[in-house]
N, C-alpha and C positions, 0 to 999 in steps of 0.2 A: 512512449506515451505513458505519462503519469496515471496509472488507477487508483483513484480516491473515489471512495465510497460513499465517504460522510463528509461533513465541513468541520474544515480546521482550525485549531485557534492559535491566533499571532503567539510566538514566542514572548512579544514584550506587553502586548495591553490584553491579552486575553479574550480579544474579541471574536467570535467566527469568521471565519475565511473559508466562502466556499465559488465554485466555478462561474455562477452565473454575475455574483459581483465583481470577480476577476476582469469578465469580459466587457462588464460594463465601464469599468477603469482603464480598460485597454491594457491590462495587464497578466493577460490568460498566458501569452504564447512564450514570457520569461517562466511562468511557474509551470508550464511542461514541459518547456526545457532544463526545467532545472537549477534556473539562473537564479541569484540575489532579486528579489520584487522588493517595490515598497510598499509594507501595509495598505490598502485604505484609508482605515482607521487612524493610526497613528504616523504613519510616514516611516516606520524603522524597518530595515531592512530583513527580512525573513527569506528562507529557501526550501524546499521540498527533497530531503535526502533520497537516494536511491536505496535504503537499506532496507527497508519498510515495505517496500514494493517487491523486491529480490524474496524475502520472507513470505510473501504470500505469492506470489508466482513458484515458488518451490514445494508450495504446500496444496496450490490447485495440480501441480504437474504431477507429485504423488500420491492425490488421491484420487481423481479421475483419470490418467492416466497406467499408472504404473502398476497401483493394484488391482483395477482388471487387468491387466495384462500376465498378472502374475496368477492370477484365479484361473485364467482360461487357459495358460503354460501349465498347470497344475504342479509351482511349486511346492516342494513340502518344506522347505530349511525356513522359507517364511512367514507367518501367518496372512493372507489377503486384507485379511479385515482389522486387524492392529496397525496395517501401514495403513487402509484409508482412512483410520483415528488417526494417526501420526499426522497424514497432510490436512485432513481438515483441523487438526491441531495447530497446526503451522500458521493456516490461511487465516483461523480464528488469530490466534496471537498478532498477524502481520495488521491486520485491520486494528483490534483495540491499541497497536500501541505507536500505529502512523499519527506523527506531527511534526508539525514544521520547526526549525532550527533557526537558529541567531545566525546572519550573515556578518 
């Protein structure tokens, strides 16, 4: 399942593309799967990478995860609180820089 946060904008006219216009085009269940949609807007073919998403599911997993786990293991080789800036680093990054692709 695709996590989008914010609305996106078409690769080719720039316009927003977000979930509740999708569904009103009947065009929701190609952009969570992943598939080639046509704009709204302009009819040109756009897709939702998985790279974007992978980035921020890596960055919620080590910092709500990993670093408590590491705080309450009482590692010493690694700081606790430098990995959960690491993953909410990650997660920030995976949000500001998810957008959609040229199909």
């Amino acid at each position: 399942m695709a996590l989008v946060f914010k609305s996106l904008r078409c690769p080719h006219c720039q316009q927003p593309i977000d979930k509740p216009l999708l569904k009103q085009h009947g065009l929701l269940q190609a952009f969570l799967k992943r598939k080639p949609f046509p704009c709204p807007h302009c009819q040109e073919q756009a897709v939702l990478p998985e790279k974007y998403e992978t980035l921020i599911s890596i960055g919620i997993l080590t910092a709500v995860i990993l670093a408590p786990l590491l705080l309450v293991w009482e590692v010493s080789f690694v700081d606790s609180k430098l990995l959960f800036g690491l993953g909410a680093a990650l997660a920030i990054a995976g949000l500001i820089t998810q957008k959609l692709d040229k199909a």
